[in-house]
mmCIF file of the N, C-alpha and C atoms, coordinates in Angstrom:
data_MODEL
# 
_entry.id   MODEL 
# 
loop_
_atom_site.group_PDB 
_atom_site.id 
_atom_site.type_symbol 
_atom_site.label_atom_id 
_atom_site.label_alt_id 
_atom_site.label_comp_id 
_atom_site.label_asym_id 
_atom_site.label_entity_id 
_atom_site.label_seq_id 
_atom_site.pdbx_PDB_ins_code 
_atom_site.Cartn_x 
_atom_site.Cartn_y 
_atom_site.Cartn_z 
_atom_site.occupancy 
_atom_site.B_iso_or_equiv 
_atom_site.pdbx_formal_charge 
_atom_site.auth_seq_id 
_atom_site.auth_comp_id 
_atom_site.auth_asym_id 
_atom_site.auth_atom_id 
_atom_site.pdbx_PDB_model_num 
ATOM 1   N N  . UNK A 1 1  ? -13.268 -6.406  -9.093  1.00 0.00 ? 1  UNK A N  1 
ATOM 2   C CA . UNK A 1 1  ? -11.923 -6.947  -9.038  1.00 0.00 ? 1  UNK A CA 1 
ATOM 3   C C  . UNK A 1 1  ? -11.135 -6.270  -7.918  1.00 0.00 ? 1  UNK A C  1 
ATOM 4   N N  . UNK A 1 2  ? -10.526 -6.749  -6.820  1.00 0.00 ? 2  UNK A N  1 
ATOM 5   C CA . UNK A 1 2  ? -9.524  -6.168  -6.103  1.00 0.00 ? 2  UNK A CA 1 
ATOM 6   C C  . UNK A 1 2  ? -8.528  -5.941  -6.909  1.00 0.00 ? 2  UNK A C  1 
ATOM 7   N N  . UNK A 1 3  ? -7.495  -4.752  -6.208  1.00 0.00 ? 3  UNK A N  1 
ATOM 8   C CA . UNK A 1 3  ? -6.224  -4.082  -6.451  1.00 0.00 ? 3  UNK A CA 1 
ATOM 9   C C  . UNK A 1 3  ? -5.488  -5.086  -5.310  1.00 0.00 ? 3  UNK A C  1 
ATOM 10  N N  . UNK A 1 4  ? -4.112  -5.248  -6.377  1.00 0.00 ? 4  UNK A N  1 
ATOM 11  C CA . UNK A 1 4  ? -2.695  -5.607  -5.223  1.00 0.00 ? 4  UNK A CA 1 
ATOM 12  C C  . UNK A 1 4  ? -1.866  -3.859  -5.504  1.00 0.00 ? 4  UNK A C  1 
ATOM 13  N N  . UNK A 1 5  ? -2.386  -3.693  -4.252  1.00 0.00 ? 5  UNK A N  1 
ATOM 14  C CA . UNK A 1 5  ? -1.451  -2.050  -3.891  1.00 0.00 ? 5  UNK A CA 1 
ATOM 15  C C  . UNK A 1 5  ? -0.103  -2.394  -3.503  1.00 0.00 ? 5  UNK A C  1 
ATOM 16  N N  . UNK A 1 6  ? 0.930   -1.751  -4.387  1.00 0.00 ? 6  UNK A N  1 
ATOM 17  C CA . UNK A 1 6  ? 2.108   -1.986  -3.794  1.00 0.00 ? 6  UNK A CA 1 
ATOM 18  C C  . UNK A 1 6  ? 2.484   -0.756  -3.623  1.00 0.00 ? 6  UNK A C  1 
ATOM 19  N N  . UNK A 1 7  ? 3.831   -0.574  -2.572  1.00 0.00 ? 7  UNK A N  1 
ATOM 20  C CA . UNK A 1 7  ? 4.627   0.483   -2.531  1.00 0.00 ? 7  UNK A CA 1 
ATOM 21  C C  . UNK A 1 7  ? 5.860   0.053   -2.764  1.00 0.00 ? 7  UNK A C  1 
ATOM 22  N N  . UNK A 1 8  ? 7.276   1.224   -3.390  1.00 0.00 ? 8  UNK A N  1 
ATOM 23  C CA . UNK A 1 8  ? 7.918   0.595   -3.910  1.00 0.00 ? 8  UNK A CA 1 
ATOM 24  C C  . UNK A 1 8  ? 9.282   0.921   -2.215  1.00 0.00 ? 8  UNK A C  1 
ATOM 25  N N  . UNK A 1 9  ? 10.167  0.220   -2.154  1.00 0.00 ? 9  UNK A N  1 
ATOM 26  C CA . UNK A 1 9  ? 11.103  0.263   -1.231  1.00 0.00 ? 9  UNK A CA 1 
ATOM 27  C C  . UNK A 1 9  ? 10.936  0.864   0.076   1.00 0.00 ? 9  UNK A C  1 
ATOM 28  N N  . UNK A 1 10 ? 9.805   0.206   0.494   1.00 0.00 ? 10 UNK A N  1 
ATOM 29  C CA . UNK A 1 10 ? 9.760   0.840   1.671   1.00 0.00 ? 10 UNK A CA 1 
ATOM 30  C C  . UNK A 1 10 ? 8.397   -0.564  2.107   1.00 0.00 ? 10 UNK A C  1 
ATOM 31  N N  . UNK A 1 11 ? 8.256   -1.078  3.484   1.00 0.00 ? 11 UNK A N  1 
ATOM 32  C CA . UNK A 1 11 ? 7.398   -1.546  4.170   1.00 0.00 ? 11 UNK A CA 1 
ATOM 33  C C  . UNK A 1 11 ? 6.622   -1.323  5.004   1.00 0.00 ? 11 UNK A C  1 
ATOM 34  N N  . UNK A 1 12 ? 5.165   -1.516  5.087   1.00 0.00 ? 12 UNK A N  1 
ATOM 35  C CA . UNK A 1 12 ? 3.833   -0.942  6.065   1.00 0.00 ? 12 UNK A CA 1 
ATOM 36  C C  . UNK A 1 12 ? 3.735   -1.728  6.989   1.00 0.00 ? 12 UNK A C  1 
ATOM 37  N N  . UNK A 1 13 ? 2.610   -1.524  8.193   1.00 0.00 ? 13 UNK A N  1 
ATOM 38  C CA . UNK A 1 13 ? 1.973   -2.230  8.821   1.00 0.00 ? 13 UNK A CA 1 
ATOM 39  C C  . UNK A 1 13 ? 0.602   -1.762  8.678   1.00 0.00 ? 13 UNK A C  1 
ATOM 40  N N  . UNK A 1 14 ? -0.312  -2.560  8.799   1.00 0.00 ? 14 UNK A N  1 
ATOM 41  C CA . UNK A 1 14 ? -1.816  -2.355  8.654   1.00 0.00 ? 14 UNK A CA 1 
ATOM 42  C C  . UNK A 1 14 ? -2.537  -1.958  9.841   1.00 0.00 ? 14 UNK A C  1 
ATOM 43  N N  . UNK A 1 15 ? -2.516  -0.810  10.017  1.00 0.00 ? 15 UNK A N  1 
ATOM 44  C CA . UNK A 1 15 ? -3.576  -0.160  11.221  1.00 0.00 ? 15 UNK A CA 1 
ATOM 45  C C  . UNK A 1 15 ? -4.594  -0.938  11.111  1.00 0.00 ? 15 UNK A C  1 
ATOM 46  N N  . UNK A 1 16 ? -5.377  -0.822  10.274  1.00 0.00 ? 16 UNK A N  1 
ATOM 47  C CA . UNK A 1 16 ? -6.968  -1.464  10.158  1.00 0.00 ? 16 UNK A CA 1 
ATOM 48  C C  . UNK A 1 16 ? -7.615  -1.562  8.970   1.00 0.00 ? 16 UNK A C  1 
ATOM 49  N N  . UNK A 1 17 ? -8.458  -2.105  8.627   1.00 0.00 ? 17 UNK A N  1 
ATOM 50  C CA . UNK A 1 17 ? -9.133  -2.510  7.674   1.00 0.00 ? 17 UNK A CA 1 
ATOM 51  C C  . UNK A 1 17 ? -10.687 -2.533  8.025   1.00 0.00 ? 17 UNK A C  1 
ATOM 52  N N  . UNK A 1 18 ? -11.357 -1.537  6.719   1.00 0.00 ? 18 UNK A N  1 
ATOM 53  C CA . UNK A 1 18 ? -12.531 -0.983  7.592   1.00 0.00 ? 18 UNK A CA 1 
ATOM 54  C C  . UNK A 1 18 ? -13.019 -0.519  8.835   1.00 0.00 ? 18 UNK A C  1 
ATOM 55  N N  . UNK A 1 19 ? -11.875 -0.070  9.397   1.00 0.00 ? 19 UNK A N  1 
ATOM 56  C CA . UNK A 1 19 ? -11.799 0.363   11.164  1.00 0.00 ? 19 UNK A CA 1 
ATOM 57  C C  . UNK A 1 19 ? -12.283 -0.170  11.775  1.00 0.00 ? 19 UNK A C  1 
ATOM 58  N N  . UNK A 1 20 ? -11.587 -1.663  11.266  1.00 0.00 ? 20 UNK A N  1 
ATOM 59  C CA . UNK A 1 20 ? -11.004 -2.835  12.472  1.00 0.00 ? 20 UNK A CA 1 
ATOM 60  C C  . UNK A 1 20 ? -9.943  -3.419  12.366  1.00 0.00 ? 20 UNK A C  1 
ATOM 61  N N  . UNK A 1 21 ? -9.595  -3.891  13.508  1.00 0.00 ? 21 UNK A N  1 
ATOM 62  C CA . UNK A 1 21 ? -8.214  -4.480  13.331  1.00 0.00 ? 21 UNK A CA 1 
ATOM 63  C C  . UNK A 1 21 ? -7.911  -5.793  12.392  1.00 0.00 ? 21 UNK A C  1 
ATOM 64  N N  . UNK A 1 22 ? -6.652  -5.459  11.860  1.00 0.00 ? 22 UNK A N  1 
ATOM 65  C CA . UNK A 1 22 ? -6.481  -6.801  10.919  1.00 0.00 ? 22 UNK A CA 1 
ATOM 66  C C  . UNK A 1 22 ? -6.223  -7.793  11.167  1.00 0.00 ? 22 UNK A C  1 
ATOM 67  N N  . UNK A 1 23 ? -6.554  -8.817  10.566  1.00 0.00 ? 23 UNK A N  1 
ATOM 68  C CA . UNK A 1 23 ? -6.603  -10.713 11.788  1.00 0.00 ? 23 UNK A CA 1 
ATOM 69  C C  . UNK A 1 23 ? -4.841  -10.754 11.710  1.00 0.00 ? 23 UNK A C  1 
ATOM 70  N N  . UNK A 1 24 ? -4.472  -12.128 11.826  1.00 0.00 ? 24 UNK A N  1 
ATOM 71  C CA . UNK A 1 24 ? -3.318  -11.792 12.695  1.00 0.00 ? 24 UNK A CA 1 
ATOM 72  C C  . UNK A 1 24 ? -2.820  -12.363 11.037  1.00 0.00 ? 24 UNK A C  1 
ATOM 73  N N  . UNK A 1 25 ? -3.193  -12.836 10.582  1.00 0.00 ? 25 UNK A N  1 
ATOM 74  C CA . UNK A 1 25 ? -2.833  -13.266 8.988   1.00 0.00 ? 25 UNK A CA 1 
ATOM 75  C C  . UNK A 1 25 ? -2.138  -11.816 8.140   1.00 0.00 ? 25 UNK A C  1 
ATOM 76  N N  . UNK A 1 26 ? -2.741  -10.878 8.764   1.00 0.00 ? 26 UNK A N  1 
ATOM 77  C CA . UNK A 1 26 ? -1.770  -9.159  7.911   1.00 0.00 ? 26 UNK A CA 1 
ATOM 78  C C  . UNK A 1 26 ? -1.236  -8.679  9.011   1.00 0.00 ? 26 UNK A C  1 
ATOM 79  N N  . UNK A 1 27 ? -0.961  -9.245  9.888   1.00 0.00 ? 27 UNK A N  1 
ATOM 80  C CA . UNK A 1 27 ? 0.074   -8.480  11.120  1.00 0.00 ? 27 UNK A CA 1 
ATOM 81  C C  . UNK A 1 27 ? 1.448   -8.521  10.126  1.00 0.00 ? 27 UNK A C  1 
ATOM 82  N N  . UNK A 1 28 ? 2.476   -7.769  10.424  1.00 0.00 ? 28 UNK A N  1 
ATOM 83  C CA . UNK A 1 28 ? 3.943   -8.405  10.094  1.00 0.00 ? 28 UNK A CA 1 
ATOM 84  C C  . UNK A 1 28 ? 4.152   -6.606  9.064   1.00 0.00 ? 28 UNK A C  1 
ATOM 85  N N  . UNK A 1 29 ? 5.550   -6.596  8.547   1.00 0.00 ? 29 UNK A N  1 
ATOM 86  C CA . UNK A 1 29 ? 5.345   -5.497  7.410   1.00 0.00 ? 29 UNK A CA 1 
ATOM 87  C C  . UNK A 1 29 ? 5.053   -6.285  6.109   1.00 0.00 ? 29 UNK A C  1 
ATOM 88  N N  . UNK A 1 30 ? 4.855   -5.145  5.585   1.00 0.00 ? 30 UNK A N  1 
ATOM 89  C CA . UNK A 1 30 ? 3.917   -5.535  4.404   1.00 0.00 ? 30 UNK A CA 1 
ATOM 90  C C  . UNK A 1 30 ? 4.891   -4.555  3.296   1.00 0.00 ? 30 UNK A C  1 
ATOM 91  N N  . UNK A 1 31 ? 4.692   -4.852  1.783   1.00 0.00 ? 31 UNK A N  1 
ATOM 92  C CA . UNK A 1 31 ? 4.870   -3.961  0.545   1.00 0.00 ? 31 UNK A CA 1 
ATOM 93  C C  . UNK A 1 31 ? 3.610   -4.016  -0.103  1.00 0.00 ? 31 UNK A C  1 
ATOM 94  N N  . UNK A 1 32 ? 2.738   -5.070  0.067   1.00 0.00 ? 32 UNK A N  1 
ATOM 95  C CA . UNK A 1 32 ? 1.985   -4.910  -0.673  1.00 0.00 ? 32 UNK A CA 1 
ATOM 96  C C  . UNK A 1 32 ? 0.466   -5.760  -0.390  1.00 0.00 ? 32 UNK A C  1 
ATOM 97  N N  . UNK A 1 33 ? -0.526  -5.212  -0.711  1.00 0.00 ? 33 UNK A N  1 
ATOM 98  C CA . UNK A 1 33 ? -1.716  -5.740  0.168   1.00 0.00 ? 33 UNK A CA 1 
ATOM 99  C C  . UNK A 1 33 ? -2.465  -6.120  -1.147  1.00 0.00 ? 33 UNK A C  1 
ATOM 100 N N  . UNK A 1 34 ? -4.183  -6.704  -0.656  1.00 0.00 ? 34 UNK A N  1 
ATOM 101 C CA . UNK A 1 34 ? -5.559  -7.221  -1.873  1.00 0.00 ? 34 UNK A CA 1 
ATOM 102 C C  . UNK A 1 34 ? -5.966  -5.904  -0.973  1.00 0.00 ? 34 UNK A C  1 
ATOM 103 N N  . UNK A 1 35 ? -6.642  -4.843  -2.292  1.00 0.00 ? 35 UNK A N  1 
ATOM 104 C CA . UNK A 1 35 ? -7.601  -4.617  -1.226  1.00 0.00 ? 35 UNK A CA 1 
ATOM 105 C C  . UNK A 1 35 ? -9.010  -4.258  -2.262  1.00 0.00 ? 35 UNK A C  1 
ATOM 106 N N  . UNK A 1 36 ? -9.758  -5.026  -2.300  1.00 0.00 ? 36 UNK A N  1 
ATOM 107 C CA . UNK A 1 36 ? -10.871 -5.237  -2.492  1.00 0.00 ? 36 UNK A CA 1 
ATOM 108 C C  . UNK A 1 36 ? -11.901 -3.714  -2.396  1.00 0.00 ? 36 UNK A C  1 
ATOM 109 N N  . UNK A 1 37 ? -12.836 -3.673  -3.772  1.00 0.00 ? 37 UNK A N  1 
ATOM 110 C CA . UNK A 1 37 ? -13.715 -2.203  -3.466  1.00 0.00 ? 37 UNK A CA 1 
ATOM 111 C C  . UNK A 1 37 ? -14.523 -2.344  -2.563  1.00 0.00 ? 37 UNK A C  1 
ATOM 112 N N  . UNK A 1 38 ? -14.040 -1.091  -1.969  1.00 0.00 ? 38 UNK A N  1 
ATOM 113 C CA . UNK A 1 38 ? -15.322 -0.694  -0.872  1.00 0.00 ? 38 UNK A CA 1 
ATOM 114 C C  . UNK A 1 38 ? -14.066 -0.637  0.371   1.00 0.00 ? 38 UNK A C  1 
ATOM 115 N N  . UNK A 1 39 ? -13.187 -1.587  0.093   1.00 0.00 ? 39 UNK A N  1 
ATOM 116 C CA . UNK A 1 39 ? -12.363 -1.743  1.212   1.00 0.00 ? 39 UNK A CA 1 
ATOM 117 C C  . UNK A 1 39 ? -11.795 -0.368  1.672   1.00 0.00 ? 39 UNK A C  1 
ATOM 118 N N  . UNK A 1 40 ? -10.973 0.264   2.957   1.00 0.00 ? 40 UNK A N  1 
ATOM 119 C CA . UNK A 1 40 ? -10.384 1.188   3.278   1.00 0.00 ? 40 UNK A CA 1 
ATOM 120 C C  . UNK A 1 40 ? -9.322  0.857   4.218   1.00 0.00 ? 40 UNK A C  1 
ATOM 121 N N  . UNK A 1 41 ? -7.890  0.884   3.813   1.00 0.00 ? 41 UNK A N  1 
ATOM 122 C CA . UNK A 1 41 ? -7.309  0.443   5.119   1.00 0.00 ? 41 UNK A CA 1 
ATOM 123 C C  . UNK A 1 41 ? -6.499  1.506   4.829   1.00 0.00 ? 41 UNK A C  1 
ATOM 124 N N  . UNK A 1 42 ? -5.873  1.557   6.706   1.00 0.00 ? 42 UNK A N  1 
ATOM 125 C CA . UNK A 1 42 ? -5.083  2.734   6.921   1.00 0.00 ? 42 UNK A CA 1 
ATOM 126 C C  . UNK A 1 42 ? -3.850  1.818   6.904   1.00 0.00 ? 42 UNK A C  1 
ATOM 127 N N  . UNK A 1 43 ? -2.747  2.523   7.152   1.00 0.00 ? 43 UNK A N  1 
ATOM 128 C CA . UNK A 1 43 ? -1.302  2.072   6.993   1.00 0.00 ? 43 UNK A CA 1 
ATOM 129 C C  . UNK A 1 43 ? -0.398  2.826   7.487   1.00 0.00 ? 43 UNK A C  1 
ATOM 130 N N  . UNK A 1 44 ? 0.585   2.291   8.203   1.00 0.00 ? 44 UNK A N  1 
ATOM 131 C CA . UNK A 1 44 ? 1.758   3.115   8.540   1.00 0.00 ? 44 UNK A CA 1 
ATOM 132 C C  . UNK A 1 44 ? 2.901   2.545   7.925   1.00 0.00 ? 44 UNK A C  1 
ATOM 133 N N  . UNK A 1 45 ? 3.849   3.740   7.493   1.00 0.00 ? 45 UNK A N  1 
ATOM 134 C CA . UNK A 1 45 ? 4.755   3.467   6.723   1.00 0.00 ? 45 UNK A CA 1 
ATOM 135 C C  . UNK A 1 45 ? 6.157   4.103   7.494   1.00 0.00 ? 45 UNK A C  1 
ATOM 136 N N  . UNK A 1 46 ? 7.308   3.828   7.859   1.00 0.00 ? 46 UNK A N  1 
ATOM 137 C CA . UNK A 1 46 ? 8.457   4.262   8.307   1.00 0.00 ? 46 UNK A CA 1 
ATOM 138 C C  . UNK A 1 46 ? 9.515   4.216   7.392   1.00 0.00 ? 46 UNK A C  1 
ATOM 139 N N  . UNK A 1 47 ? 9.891   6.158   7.008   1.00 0.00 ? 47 UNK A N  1 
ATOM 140 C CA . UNK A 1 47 ? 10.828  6.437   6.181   1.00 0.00 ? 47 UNK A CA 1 
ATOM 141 C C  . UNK A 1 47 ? 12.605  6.930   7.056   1.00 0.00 ? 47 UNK A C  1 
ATOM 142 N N  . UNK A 1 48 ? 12.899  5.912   7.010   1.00 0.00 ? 48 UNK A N  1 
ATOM 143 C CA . UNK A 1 48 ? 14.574  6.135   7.877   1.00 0.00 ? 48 UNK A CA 1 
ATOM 144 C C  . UNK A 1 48 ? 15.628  5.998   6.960   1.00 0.00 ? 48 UNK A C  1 
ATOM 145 N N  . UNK A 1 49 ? 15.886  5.809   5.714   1.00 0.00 ? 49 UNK A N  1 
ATOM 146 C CA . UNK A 1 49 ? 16.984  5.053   5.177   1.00 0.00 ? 49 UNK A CA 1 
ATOM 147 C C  . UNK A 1 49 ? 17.073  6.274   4.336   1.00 0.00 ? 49 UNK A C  1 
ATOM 148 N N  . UNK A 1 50 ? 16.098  6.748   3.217   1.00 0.00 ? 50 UNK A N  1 
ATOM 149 C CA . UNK A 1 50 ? 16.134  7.462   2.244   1.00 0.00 ? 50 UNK A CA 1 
ATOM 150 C C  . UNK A 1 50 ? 14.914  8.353   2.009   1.00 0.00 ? 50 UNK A C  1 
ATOM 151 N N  . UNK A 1 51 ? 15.344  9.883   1.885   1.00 0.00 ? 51 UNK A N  1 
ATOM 152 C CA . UNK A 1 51 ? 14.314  10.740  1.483   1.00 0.00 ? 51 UNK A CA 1 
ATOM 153 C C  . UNK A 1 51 ? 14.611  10.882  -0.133  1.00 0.00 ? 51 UNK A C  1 
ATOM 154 N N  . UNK A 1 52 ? 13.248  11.107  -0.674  1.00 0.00 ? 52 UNK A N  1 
ATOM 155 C CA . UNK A 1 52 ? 13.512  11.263  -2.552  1.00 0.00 ? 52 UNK A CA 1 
ATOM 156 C C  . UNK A 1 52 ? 12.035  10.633  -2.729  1.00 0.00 ? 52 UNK A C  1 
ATOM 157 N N  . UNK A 1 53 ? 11.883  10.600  -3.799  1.00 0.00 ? 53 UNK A N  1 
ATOM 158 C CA . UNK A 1 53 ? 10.346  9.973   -4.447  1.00 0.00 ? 53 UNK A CA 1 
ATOM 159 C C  . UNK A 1 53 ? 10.216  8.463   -4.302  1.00 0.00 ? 53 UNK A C  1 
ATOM 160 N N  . UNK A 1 54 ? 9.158   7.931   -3.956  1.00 0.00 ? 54 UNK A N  1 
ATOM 161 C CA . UNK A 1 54 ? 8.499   6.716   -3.921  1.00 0.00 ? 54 UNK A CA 1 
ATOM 162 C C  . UNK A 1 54 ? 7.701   6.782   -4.278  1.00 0.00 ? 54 UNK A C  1 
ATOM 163 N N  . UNK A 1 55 ? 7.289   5.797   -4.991  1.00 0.00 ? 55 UNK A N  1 
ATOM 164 C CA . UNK A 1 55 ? 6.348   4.739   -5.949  1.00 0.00 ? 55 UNK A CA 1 
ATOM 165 C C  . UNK A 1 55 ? 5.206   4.424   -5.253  1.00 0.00 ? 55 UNK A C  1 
ATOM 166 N N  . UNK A 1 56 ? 4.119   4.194   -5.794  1.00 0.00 ? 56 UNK A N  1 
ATOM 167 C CA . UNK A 1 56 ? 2.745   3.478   -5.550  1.00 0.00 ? 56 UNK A CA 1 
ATOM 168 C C  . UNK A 1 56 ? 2.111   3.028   -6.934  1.00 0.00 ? 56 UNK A C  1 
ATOM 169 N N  . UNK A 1 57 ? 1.453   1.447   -6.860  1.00 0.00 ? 57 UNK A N  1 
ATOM 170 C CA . UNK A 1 57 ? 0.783   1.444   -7.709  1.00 0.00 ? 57 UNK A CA 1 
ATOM 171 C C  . UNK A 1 57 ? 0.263   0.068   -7.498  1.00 0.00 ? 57 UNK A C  1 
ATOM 172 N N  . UNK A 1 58 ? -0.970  -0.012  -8.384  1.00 0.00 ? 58 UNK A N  1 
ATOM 173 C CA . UNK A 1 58 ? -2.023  -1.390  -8.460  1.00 0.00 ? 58 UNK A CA 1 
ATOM 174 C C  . UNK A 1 58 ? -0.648  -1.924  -9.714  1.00 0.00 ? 58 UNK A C  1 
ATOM 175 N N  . UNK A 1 59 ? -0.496  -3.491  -8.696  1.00 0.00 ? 59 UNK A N  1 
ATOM 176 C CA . UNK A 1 59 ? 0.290   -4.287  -9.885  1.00 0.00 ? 59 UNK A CA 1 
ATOM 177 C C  . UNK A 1 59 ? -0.378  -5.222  -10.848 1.00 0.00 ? 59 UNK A C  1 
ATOM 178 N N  . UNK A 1 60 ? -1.563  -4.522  -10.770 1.00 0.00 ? 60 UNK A N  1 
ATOM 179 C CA . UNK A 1 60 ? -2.490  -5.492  -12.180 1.00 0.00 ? 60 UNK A CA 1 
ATOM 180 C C  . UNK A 1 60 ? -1.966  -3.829  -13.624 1.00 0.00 ? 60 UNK A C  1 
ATOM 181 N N  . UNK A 1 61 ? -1.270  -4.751  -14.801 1.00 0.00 ? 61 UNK A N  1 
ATOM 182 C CA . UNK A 1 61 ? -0.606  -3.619  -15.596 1.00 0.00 ? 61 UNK A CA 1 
ATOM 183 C C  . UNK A 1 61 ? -1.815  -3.344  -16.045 1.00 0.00 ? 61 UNK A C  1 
ATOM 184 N N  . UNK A 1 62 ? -3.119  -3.552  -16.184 1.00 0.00 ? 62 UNK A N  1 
ATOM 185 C CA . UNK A 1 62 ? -4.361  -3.148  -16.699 1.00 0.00 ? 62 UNK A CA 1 
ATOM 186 C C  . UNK A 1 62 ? -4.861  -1.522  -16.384 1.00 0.00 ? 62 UNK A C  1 
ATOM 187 N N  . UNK A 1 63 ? -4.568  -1.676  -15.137 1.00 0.00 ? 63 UNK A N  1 
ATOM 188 C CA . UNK A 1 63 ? -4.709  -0.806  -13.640 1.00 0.00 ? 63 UNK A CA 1 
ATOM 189 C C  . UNK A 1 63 ? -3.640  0.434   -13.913 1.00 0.00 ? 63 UNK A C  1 
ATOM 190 N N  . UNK A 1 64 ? -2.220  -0.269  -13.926 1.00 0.00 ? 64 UNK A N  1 
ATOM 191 C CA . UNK A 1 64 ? -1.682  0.698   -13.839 1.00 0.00 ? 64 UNK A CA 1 
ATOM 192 C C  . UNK A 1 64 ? -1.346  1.665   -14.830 1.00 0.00 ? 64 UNK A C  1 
ATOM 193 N N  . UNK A 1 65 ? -1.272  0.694   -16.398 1.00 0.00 ? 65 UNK A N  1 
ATOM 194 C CA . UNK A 1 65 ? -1.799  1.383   -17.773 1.00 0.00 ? 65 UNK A CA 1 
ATOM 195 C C  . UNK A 1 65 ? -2.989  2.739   -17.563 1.00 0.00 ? 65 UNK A C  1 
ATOM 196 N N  . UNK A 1 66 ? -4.014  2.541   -16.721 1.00 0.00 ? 66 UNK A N  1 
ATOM 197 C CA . UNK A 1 66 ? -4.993  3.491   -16.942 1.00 0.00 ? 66 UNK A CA 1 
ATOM 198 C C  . UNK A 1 66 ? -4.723  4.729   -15.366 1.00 0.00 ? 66 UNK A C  1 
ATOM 199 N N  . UNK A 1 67 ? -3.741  4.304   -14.878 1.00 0.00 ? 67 UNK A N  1 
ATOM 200 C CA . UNK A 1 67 ? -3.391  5.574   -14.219 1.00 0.00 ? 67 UNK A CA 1 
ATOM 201 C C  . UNK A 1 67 ? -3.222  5.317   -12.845 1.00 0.00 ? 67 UNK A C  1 
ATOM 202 N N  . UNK A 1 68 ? -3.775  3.750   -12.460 1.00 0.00 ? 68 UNK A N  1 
ATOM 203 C CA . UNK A 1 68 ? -3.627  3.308   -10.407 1.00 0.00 ? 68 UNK A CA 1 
ATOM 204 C C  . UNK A 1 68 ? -2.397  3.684   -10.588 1.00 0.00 ? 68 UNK A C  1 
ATOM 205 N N  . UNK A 1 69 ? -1.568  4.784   -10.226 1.00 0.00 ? 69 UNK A N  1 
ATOM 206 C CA . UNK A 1 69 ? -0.309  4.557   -9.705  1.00 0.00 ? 69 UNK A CA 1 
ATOM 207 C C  . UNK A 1 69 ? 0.541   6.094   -9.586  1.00 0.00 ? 69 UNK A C  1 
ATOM 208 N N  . UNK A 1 70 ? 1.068   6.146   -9.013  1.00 0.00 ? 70 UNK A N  1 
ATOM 209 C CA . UNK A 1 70 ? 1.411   7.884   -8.511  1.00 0.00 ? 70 UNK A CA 1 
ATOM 210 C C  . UNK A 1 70 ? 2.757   7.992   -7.663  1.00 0.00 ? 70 UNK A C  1 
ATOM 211 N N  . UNK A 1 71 ? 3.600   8.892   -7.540  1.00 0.00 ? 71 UNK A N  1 
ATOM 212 C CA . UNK A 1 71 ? 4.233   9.057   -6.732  1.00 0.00 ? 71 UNK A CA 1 
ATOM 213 C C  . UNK A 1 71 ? 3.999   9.813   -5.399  1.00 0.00 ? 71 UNK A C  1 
ATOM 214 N N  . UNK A 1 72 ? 5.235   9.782   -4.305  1.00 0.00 ? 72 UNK A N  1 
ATOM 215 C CA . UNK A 1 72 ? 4.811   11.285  -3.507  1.00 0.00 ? 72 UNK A CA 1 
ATOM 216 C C  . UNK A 1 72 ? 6.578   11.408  -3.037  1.00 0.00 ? 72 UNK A C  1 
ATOM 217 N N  . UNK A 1 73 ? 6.624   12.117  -2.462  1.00 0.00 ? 73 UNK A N  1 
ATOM 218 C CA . UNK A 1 73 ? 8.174   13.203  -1.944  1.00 0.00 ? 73 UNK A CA 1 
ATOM 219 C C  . UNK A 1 73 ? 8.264   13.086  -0.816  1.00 0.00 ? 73 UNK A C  1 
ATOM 220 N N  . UNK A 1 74 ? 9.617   11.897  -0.017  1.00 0.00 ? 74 UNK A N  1 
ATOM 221 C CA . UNK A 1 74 ? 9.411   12.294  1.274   1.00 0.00 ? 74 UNK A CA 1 
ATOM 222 C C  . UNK A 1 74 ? 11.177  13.230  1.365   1.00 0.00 ? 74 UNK A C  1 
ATOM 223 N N  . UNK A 1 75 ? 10.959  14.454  2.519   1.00 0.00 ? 75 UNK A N  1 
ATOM 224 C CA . UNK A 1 75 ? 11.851  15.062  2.577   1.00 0.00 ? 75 UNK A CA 1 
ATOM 225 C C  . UNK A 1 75 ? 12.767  15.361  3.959   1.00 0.00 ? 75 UNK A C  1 
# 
């Protein structure tokens, strides 16, 4: 089963996917991606508005019931 990875208030762009570039269909910012096992994508994220805790998590509640989901601290 793929994960829909979200992040919460804040938008990415997709470096790559399996270290290649992403078709032009995931160009743009993003909150939230499929990403399929096995998959690996990198991401850049730009924090300008607000430092404090943000959110991550698989929005299948199955997923996130058993723990996909975490914070981190930007400062």
């Amino acid at each position: 089963f793929p994960h829909t990875f979200h992040v919460h208030d804040v938008q990415f762009s997709i470096l790559s996917i399996d270290g290649k570039t992403p078709p032009p269909l995931l160009s743009g910012p993003k909150d939230t991606i499929l990403v399929w096992p096995g998959e690996e994508y990198r991401i850049a994220l730009r924090f300008e508005d607000y430092t404090g805790i943000y959110m991550y998590h698989c929005h299948l509640l199955e997923h996130e019931d058993s723990g996909m989901m975490g914070q981190f601290l930007i400062e």
